[in-house]
C-alpha positions as a Markdown table, in Angstrom:
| # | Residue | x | y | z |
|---|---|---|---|---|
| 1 | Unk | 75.1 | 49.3 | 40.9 |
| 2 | Unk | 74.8 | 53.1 | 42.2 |
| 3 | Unk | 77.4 | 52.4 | 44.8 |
| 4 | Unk | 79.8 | 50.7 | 42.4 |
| 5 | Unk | 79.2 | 53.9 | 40.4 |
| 6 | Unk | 79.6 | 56.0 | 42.8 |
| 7 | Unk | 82.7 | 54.4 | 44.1 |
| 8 | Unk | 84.5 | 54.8 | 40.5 |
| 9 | Unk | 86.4 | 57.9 | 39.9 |
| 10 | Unk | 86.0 | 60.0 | 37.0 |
| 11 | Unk | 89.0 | 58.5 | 34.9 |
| 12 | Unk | 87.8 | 54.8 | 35.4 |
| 13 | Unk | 83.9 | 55.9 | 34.1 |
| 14 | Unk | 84.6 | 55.7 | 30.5 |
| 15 | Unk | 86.0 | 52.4 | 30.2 |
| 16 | Unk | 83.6 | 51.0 | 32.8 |
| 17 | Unk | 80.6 | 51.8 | 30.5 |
| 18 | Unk | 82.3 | 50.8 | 28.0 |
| 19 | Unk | 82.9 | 47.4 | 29.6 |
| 20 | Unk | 78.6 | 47.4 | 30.3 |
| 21 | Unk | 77.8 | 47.9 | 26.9 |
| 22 | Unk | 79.7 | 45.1 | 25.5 |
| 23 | Unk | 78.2 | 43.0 | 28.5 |
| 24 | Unk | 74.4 | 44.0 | 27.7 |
| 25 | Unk | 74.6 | 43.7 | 23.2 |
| 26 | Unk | 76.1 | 40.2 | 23.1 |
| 27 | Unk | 72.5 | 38.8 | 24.3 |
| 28 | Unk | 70.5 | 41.3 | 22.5 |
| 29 | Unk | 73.0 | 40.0 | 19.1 |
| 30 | Unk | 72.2 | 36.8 | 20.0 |
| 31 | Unk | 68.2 | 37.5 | 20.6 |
| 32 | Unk | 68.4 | 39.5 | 17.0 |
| 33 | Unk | 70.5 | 36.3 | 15.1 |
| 34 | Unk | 67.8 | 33.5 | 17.0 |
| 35 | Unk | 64.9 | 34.9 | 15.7 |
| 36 | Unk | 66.3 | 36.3 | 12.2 |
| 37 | Unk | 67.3 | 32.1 | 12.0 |
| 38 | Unk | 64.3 | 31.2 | 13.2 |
| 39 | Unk | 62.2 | 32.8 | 10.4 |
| 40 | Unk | 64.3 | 31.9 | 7.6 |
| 41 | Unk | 63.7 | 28.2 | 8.5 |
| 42 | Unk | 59.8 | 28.8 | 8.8 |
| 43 | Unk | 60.0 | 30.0 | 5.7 |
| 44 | Unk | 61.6 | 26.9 | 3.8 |
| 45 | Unk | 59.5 | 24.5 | 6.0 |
| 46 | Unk | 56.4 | 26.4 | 4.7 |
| 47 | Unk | 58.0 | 26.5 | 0.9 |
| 48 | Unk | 58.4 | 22.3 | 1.5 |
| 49 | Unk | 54.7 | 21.9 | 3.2 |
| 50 | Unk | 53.4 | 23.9 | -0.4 |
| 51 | Unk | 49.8 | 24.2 | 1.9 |
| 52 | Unk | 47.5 | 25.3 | -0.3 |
| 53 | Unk | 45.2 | 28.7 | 0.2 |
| 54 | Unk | 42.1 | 27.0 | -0.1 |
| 55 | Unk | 41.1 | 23.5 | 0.2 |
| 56 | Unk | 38.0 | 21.9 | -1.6 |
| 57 | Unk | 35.5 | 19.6 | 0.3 |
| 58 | Unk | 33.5 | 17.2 | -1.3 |
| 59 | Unk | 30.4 | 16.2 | 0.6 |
| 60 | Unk | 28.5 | 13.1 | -1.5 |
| 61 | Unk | 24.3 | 13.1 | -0.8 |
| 62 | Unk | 23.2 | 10.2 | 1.2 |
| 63 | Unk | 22.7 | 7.9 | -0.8 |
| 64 | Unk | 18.9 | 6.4 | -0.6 |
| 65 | Unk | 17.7 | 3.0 | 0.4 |
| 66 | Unk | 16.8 | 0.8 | -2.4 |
| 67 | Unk | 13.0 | 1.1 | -2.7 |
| 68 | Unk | 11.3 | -1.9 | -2.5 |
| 69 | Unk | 8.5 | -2.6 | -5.2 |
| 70 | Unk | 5.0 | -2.3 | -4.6 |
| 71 | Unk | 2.9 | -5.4 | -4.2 |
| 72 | Unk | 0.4 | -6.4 | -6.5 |
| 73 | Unk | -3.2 | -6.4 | -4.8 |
| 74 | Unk | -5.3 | -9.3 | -5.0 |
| 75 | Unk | -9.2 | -8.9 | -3.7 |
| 76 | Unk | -10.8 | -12.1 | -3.1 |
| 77 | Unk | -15.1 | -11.3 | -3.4 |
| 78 | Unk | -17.6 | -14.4 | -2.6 |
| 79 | Unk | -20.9 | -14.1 | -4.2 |
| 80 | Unk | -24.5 | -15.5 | -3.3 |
| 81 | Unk | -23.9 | -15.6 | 0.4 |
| 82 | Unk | -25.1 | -17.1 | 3.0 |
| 83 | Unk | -25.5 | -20.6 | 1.2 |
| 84 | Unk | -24.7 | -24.1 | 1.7 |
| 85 | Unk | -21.3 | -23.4 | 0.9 |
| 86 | Unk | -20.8 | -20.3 | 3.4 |
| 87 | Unk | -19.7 | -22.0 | 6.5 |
| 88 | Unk | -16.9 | -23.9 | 4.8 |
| 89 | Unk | -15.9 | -20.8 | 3.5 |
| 90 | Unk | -15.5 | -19.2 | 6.7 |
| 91 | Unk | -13.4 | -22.1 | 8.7 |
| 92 | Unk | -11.2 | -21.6 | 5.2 |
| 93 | Unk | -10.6 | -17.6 | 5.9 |
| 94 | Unk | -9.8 | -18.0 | 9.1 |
| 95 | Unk | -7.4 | -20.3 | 9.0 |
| 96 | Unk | -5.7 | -19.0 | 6.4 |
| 97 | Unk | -6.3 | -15.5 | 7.9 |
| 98 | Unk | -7.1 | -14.2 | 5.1 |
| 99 | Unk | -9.1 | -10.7 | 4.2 |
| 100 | Unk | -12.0 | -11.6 | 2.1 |
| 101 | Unk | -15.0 | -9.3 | 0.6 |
| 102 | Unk | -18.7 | -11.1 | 0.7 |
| 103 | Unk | -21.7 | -9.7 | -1.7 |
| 104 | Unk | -24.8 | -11.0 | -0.2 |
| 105 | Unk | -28.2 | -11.8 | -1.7 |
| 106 | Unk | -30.9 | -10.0 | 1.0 |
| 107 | Unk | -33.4 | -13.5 | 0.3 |
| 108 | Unk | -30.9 | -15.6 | 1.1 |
| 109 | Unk | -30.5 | -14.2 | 4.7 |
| 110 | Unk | -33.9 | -15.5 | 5.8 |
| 111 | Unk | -33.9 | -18.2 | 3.3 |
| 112 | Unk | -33.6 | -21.5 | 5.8 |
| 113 | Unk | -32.5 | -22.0 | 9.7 |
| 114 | Unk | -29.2 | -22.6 | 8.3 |
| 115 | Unk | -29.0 | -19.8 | 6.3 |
| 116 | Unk | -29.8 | -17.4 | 9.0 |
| 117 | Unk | -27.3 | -18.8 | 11.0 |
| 118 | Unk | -24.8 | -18.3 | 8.8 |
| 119 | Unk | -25.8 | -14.5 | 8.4 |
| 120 | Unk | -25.7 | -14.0 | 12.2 |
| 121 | Unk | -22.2 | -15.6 | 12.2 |
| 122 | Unk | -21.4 | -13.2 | 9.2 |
| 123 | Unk | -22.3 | -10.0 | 11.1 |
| 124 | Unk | -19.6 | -10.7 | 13.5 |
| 125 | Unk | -16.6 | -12.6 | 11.5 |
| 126 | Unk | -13.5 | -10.9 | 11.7 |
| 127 | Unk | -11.2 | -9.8 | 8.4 |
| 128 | Unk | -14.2 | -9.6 | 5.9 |
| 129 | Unk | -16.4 | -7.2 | 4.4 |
| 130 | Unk | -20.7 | -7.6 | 3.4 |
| 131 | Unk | -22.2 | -5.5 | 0.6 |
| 132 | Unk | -25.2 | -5.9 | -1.3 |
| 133 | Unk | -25.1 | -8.0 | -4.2 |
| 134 | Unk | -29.5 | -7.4 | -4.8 |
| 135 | Unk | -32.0 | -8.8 | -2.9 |
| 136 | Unk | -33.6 | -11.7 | -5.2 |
| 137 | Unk | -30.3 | -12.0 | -8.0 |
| 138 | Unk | -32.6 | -10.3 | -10.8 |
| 139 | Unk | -35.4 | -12.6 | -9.9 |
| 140 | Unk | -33.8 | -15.6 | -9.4 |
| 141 | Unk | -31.5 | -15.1 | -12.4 |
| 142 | Unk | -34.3 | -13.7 | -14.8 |
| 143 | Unk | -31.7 | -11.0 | -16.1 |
| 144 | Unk | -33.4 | -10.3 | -19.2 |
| 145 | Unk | -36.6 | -9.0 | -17.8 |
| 146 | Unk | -34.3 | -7.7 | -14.5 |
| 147 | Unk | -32.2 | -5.4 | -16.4 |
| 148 | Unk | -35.2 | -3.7 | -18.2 |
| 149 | Unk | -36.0 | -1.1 | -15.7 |
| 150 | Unk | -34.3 | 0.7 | -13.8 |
| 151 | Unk | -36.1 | 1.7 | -11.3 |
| 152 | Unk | -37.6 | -1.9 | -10.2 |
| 153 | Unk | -33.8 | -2.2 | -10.0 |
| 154 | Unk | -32.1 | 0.3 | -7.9 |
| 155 | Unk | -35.8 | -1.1 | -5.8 |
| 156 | Unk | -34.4 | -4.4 | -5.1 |
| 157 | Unk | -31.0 | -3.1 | -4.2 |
| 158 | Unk | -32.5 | -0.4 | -2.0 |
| 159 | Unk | -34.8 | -3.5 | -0.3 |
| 160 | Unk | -31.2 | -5.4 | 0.0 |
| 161 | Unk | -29.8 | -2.5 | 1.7 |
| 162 | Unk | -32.4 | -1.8 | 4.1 |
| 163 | Unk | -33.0 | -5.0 | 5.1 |
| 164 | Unk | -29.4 | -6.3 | 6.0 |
| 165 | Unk | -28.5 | -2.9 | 7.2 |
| 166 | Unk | -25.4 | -2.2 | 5.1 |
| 167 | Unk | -23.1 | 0.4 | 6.4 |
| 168 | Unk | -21.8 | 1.5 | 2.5 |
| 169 | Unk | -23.8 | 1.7 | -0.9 |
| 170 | Unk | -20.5 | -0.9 | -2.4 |
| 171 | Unk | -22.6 | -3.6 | -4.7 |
| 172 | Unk | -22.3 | -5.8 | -7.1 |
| 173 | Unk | -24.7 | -6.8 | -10.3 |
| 174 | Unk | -25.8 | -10.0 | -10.5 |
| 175 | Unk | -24.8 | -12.0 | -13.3 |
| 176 | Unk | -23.1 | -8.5 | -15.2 |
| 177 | Unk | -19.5 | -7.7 | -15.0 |
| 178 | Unk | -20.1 | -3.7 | -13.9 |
| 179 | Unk | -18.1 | -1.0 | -12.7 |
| 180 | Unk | -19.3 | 2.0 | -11.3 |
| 181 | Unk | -16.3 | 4.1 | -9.2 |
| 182 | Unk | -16.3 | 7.6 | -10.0 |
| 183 | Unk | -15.6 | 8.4 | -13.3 |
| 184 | Unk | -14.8 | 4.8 | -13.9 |
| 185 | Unk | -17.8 | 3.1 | -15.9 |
| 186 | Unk | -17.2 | -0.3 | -18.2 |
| 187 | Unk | -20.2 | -2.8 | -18.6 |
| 188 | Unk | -20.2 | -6.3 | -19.9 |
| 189 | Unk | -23.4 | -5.9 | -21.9 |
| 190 | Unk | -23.7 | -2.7 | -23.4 |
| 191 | Unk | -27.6 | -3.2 | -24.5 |
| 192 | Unk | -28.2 | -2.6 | -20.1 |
| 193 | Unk | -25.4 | 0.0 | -19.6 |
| 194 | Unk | -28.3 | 2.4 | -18.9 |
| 195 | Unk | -30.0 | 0.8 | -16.4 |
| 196 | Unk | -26.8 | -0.4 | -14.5 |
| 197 | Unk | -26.0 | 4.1 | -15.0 |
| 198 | Unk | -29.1 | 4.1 | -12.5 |
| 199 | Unk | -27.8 | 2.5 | -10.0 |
| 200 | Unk | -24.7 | 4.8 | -9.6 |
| 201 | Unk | -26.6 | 8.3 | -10.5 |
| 202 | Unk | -29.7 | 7.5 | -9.1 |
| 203 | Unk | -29.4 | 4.9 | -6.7 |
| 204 | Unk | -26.0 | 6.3 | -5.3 |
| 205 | Unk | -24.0 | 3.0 | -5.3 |
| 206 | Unk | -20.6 | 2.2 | -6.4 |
| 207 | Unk | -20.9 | -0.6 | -8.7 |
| 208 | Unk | -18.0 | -3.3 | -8.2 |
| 209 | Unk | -17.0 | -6.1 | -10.8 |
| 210 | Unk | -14.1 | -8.2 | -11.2 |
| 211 | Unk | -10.9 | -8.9 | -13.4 |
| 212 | Unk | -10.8 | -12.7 | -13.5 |
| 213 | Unk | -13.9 | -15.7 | -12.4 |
| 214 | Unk | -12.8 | -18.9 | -11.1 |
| 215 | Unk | -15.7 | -20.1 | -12.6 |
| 216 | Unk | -17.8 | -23.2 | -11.6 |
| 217 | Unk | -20.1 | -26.1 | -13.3 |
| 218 | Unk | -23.6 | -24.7 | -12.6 |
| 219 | Unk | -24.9 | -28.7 | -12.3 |
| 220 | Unk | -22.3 | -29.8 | -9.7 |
| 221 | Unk | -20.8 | -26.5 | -8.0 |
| 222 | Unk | -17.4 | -27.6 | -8.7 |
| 223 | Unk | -14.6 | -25.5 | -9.6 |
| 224 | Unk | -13.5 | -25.7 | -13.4 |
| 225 | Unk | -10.4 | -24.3 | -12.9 |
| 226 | Unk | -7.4 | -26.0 | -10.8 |
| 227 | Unk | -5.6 | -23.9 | -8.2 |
| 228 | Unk | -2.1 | -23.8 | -10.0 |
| 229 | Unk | -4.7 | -22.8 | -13.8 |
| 230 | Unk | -5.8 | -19.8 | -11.8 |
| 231 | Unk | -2.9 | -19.5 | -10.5 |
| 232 | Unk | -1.4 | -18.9 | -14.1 |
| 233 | Unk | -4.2 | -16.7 | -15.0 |
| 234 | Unk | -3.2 | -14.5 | -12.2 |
| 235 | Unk | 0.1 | -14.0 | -12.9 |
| 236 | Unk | -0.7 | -13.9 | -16.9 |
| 237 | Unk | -3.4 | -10.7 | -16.3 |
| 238 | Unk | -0.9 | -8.9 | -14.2 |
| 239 | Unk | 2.4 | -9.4 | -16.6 |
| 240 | Unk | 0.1 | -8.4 | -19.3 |
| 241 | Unk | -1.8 | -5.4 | -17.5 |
| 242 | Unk | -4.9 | -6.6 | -18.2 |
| 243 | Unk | -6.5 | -6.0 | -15.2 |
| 244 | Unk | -9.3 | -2.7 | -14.8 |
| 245 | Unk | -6.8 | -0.7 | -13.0 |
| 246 | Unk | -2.8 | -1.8 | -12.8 |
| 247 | Unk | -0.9 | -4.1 | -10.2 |
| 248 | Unk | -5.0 | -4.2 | -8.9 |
| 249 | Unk | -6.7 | -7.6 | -9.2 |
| 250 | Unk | -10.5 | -8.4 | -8.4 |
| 251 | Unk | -11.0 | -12.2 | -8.5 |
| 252 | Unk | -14.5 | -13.2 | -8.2 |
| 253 | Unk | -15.6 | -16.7 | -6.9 |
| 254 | Unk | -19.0 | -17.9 | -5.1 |
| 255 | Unk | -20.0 | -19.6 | -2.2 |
| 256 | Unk | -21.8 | -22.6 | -3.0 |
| 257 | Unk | -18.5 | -23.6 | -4.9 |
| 258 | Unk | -17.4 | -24.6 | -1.3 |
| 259 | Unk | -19.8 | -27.1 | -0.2 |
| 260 | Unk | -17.6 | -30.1 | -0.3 |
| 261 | Unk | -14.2 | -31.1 | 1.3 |
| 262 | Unk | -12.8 | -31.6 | -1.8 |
| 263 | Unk | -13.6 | -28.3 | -3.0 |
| 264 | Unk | -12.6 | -26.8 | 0.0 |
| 265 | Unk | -9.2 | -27.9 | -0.5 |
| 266 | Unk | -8.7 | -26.3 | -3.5 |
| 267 | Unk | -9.5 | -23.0 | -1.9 |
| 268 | Unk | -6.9 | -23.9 | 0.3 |
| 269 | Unk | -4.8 | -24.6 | -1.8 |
| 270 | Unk | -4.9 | -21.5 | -4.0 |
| 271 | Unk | -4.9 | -19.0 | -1.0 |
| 272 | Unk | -1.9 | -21.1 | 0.1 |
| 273 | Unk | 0.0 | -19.8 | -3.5 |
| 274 | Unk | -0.9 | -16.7 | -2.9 |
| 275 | Unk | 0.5 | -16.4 | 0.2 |
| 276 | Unk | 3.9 | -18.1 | -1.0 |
| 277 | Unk | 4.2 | -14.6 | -3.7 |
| 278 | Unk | 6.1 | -11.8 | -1.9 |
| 279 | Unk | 5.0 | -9.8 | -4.9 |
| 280 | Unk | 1.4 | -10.9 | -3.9 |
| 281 | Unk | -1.1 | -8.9 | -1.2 |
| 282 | Unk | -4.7 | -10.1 | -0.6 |
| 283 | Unk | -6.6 | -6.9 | 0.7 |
| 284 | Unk | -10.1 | -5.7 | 0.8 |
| 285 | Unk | -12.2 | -4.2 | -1.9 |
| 286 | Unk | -12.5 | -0.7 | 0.4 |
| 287 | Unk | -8.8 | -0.7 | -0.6 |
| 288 | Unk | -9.6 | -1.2 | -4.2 |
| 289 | Unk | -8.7 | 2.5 | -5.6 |
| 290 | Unk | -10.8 | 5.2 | -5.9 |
| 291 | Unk | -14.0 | 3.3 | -4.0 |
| 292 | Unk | -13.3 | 5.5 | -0.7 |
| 293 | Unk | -13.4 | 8.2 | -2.6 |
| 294 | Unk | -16.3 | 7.3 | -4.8 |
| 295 | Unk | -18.3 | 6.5 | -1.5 |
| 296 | Unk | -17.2 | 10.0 | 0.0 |
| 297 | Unk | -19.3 | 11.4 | -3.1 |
| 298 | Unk | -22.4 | 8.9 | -3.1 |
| 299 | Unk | -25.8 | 8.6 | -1.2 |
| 300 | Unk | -25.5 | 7.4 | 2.0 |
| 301 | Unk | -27.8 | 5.6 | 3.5 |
């Protein structure tokens, strides 16, 4: 380019640079009209798009897993233990493997051979509990003269206690439907509510009783009710709330009911029912509520 200048003469300089500059503006016109088009189309693309200025998100909560209901609890409790009826009993919780609570009488432990055996063998069984239901069952069922005390009866329990070697002060009152857990006091017989105080103040136990019997003919041992009459009267007490504390369900039965085939069936039979209710849970009386924390506040002994 210098020596093309410099090889020009003066006269031919004007119109040469004018010849340049019409060279160089047609691409800077055409640089100026592509991007003047350019933005004039962004514009009506953006006025067709009509994007908003601010675009609202809306995030729904998890939504939770159905909860499923809580099971009704059903305690099974033996009385009277060990008895003729106690080994039957047994083979019948374990193969049902079932969870069962036992309140022992402290005489009948050393009662017979057969009776000891069945205390060794209870010592050791899997799936139940043992708690003191007295040690002679108010004198061999003299409940009258029993309950008049209450000091010759928190004795007798205390003797029961001792002499089995009971880890928890959990009992039961023979032949009175009493609760003792906490704050929770209701006695059958009001006239020996007093006494029965004794045993939870004084004698530092926590008293358990029950929400239905399958009760028994004293002169045969056999069971009165059927499985499927209990069966009703379980579901009856829980539709109707009736039991001491809700969806909770202490059934009490006793050993000697079991003596027979026969009668073993039954047992059979209704644990069987039981078992066939998903709303249904057998459990142990530790799980009853409030007892652990009753027995955090009791004696120990």
């Amino acid at each position: 380019m210098k020596q093309f200048m410099e090889g020009a003469t003066c006269r031919e300089l004007p119109a040469l640079m004018r010849k340049w500059r019409c060279f160089l503006g047609f691409p800077a016109f055409l640089l100026l009209f592509s991007c003047s088009d350019s933005g004039s189309r962004g514009k009506k693309l953006g006025a067709e798009l009509d994007i908003p200025d601010s675009v609202e998100i809306n995030l729904k909560a998890p939504q939770k897993e159905s909860e499923q209901p809580r099971k009704k609890r059903i305690f099974m409790t033996f009385d009277d233990g060990p008895n003729l009826g106690t080994r039957n009993l047994l083979t019948i919780l374990k193969e049902e493997k079932v969870p069962a609570t036992m309140f022992l009488i402290g005489l009948h432990t050393k009662a017979s051979p057969e009776q000891k055996l069945m205390w060794e063998q209870l010592q050791t069984f899997p799936g139940i509990e043992l708690f003191n239901h007295s040690y002679s069952h108010a004198w061999r069922n003299r409940f009258t003269g029993f309950y008049k005390n209450a000091d010759s009866v928190i004795s007798d329990f205390n003797r029961a206690q001792a002499m089995m070697m009971l880890k928890e002060p959990i009992a039961r009152t023979p032949g009175r439907n009493a609760w003792r857990i906490d704050s929770i006091a209701r006695t059958d017989l009001v006239k020996n509510r007093t006494v029965i105080d004794s045993l939870q103040k004084k004698g530092g136990y926590v008293l358990i009783g029950w929400d239905l019997e399958w009760q028994f003919n004293h002169k045969n041992a056999q069971a009165i009710q059927t499985p499927d009459q209990l069966m009703a009267q379980v579901d009856h007490l829980f539709a109707a709330n009736k039991t001491l504390k809700p969806d909770n369900l202490v059934i009490l039965a006793h050993d000697q009911m079991w003596r027979t085939s026969t009668d073993s069936l039954r047992l059979h039979e209704f644990i069987r029912k039981l078992k066939s209710r998903p709303g249904y849970e057998l459990a142990l009386i530790t799980d009853y509520p409030g007892v652990k924390e009753a027995l955090a506040n009791q004696k120990r002994f």
